[in-house]
C-alpha positions in Angstrom: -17.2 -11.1 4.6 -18.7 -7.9 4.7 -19.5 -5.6 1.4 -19.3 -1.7 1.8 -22.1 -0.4 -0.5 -19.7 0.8 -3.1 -19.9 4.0 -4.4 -21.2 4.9 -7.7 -17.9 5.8 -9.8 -18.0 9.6 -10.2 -18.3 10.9 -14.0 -16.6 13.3 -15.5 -12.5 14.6 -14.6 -13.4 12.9 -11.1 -13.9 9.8 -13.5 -11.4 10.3 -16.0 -8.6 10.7 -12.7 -10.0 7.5 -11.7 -9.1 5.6 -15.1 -5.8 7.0 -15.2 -4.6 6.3 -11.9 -6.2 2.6 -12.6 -4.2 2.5 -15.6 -1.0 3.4 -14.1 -1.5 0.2 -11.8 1.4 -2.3 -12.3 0.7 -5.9 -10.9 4.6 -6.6 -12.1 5.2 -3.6 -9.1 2.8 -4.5 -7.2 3.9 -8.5 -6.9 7.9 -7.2 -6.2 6.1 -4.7 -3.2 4.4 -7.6 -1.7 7.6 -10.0 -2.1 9.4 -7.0 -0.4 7.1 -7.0 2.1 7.1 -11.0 2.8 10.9 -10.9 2.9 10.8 -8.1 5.9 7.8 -9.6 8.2 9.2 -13.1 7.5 5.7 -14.2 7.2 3.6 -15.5 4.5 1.6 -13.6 2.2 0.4 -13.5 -0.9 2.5 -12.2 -3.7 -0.5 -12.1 -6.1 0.4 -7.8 -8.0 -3.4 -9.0 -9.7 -5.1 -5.5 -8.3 -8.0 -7.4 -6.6 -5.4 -10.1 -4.6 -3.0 -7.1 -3.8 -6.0 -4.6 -2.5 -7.4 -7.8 -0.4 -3.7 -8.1 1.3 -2.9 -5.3 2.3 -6.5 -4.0 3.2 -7.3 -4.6 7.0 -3.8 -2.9 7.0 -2.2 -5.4 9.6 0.4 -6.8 7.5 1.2 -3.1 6.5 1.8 -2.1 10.0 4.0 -5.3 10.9 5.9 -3.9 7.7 6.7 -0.8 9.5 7.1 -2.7 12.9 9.3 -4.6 11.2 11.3 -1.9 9.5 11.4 0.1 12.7 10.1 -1.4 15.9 7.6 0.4 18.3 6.4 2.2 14.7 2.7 0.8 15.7 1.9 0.3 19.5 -1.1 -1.5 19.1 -1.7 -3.2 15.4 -6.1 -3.2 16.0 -7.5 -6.9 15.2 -9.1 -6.2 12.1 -13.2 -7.0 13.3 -14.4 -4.2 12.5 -14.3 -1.8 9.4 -12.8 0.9 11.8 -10.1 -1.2 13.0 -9.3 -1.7 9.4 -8.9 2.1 9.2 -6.9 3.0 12.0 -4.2 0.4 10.7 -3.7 2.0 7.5 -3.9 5.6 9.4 -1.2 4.2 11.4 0.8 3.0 8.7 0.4 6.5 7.0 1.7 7.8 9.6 4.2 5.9 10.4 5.6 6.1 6.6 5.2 9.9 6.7 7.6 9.7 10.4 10.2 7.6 8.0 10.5 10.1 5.6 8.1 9.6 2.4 6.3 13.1 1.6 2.5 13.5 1.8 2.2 13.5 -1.3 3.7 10.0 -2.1 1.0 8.8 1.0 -2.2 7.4 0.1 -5.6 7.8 1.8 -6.7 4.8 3.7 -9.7 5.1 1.8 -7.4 4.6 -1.5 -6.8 1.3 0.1 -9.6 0.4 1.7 -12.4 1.3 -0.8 -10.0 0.1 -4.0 -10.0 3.8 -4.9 -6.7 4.1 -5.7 -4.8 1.1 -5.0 -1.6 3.2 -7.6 -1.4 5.3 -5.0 -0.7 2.3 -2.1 2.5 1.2 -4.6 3.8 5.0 -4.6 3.7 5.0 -1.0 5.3 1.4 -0.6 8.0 2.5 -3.3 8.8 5.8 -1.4 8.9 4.0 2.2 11.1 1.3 0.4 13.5 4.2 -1.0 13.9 5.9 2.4 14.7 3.1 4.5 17.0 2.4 2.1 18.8 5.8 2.5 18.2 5.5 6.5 18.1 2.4 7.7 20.1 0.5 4.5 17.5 -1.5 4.3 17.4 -3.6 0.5 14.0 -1.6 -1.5 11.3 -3.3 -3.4 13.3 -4.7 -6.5 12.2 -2.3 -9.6 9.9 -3.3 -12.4 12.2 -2.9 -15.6 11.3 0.6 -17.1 10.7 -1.4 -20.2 7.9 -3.0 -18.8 6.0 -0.2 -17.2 3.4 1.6 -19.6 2.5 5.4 -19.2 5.3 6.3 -17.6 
């Protein structure tokens, strides 16, 4: 297992963006996204929404580019072993991509550093939500099942 350095957390509205985007995290969401997810590539993963478990899925990016092999095939030529930090990357660019072809806006599409880094794993559920709302509308595909509003603080 290789550690990136991490970064020291930036102070001041840089900071205080960080907390609120950490607070808007759901792991109710982020559990339905990932059983979403398992039901379309028919293969296990975790369903864990705990933000560490759900960042350590999805962060070599492979399963998310199976997603959107799955969703629609040829979406990802070539889904890169993850070895190698870089390989890790260029999934999650190809993902992003891929989810911006199917219709979710840029600014519902995180930064594969969001992912990768753990800097704004909020962001990763906005972007699975939007994909999961579009194929629905294209592809009538079933979306994510919703997290009752009830449940979902700072809304």
């Amino acid at each position: 297992q290789v550690r990136m350095s991490a970064r020291p957390r930036p102070g001041g509205l840089a900071g205080a963006i960080l907390d609120k985007q950490a607070s808007k995290f759901n792991e109710e969401e982020a559990t339905l996204l990932l059983e979403w997810i398992k039901d379309i590539i028919k293969e296990e993963v975790s369903t864990s929404g705990v933000r560490s478990d759900f960042q350590e899925t999805l962060k070599d990016g492979s399963v998310l580019c199976k997603l959107i092999n799955a969703l629609k095939p040829g979406s990802v030529k070539k889904i890169m072993k993850p070895i190698s930090n870089f390989n890790c990357m260029e999934n999650i660019n190809q993902f992003c991509t891929a989810a911006r072809s199917l219709g979710v806006p840029d600014e519902e599409t995180f930064q594969s550093v969001d992912l990768f880094e753990g800097r704004d794993i909020f962001s990763v559920t906005v972007t699975l939500r939007s994909l999961g709302k579009k194929v629905e509308k294209s592809l009538g595909i079933a979306p994510p099942k919703a997290v009752s509003k009830d449940k979902i603080y700072n809304a």
